[in-house]
N, C-alpha and C positions, 0 to 999 in steps of 0.2 A: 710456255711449257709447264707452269706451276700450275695454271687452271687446266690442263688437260692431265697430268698425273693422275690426280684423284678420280678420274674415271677409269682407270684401270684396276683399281681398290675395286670396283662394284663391278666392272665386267669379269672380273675373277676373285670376285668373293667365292670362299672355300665351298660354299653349297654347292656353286657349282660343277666344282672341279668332279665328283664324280660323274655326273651327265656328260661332260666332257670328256673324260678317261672314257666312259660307255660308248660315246659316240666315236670316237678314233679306232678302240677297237672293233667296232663293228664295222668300220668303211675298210679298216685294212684287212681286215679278215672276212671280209662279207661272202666269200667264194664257200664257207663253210657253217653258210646258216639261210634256210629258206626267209622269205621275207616276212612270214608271219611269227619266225622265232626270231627275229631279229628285233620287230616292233614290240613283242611281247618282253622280251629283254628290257628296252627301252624305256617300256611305261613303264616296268614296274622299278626302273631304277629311278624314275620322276618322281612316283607316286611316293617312295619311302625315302628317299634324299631330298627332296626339294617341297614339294606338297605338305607330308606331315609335319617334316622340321617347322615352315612355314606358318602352319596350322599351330604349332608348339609356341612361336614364339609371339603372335599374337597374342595368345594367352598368357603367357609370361610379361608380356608388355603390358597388359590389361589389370594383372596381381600388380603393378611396379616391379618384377623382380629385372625386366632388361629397359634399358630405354633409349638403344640403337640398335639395328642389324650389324653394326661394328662390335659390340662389348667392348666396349671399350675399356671398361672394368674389370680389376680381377676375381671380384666376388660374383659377377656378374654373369660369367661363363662355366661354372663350376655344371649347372644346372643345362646349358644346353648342349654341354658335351656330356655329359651323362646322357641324354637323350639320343643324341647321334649313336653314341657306342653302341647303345640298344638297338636301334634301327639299322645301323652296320651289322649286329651279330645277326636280325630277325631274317635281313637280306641274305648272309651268308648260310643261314642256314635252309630256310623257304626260297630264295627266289634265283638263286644264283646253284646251280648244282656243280660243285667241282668234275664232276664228268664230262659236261659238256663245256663250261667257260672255263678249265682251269686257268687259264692268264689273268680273267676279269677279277676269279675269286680271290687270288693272292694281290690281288693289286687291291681289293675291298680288306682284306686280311691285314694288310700291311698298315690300310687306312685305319681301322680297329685301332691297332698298336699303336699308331702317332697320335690319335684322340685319346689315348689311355695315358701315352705320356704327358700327352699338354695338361690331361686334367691332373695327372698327379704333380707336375710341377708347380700347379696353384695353389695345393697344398704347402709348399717352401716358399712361396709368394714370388712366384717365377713366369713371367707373362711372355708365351712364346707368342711368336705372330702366325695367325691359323693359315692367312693369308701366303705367307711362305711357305709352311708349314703344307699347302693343298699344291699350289702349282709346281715346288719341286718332287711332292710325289709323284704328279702330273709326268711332270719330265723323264723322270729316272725309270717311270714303267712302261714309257714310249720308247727309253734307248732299250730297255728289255725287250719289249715286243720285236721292236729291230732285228733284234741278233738272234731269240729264238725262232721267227717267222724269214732271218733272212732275206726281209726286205728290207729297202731303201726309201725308209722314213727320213732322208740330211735335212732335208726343207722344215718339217713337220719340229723337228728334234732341235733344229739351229731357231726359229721362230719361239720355241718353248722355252731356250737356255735365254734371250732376248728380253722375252716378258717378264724371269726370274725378276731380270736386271730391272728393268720396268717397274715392277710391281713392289720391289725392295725400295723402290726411289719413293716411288708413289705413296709408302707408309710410312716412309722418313718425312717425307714432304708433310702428311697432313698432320704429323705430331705424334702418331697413332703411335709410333713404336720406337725404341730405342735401336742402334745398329746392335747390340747385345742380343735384345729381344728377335732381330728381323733373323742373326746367326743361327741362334738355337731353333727355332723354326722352321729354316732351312733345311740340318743337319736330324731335327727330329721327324721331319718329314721324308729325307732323302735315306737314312738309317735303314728302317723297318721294310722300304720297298727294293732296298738290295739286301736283306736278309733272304726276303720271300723267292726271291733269284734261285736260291737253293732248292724249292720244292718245283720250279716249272721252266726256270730257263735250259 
């Protein structure tokens, strides 16, 4: 079990989780989107979540300023969540129109807000886990979608509270984080995405 943990650290490393969140609700909601705005949705949530940041951190890695896709460091990630925020807002603003996704743009909204907190806790020398930090926003805007779409997401929603637990092991296991660190992470991630409840549930 100890050599399979730390695979769940990189199959839900925080990049992911928005292409994740994109892809869930596009398969629950797909009855309300032709297939060519669905793909269009899609790439452009690859291209500025996953592509650029990617493209970012190469480059970063190349200055010395990272030297893992974990940051393992606290001075380390100051710079790449500053990055994300910006490609969080560029999305929210250009790619994501609240008209037509309002669910996706507060669930991106809320992601904003938790990237704003983890960075400004770096400032107090406070290392949240991004990692928790992604999949329980992950979670908490699936049981949203739940109850505003009144659908029957249990599988979907009980599988996500599962990997929490999973993926909380998996950081303790490889050193990466304190249980203090994996808490705040949690609760700064789970926070912001039942705020945004307010504007769309």
């Amino acid at each position: 079990m100890r050599k399979i943990l730390p695979l769940f650290s990189y199959l839900f490393h925080p990049i992911f989780i928005p292409v994740f969140a994109t892809l869930l609700y596009l398969f629950y909601t797909r009855h309300y989107f032709a297939d060519e705005q669905r793909y269009l949705i899609f790439v452009e949530v690859v291209i500025i979540t996953i592509l650029i940041p990617i493209s970012f951190f190469y480059l970063l890695k190349m200055f010395g300023k990272v030297d893992s896709v974990m940051l393992s460091k606290v001075s380390q990630r100051k710079i790449p969540l500053l990055i994300q925020a910006i490609l969080f807002i560029i999305l929210l603003r250009k790619g994501l129109p609240i008209e037509y996704v309002p669910e996706l743009f507060f669930f991106f909204a809320g992601g904003l807000l938790s990237t704003l907190l983890a960075l400004l806790l770096l400032f107090v020398h406070i290392k949240a886990s991004l990692h928790m930090l992604g999949i329980s926003a992950l979670t908490v805007f699936l049981i949203g979608l739940s109850i505003h779409d009144q659908t029957n997401m249990l599988y979907t929603i009980s599988f996500l509270i599962l990997i929490n637990g999973i993926v909380a092991g998996s950081r303790l296991q490889m050193q990466a984080h304190t249980i203090n660190e994996v808490s705040i992470g949690l609760f700064v991630g789970i926070i912001p995405q039942v705020l945004t409840w307010y504007f769309w549930l």
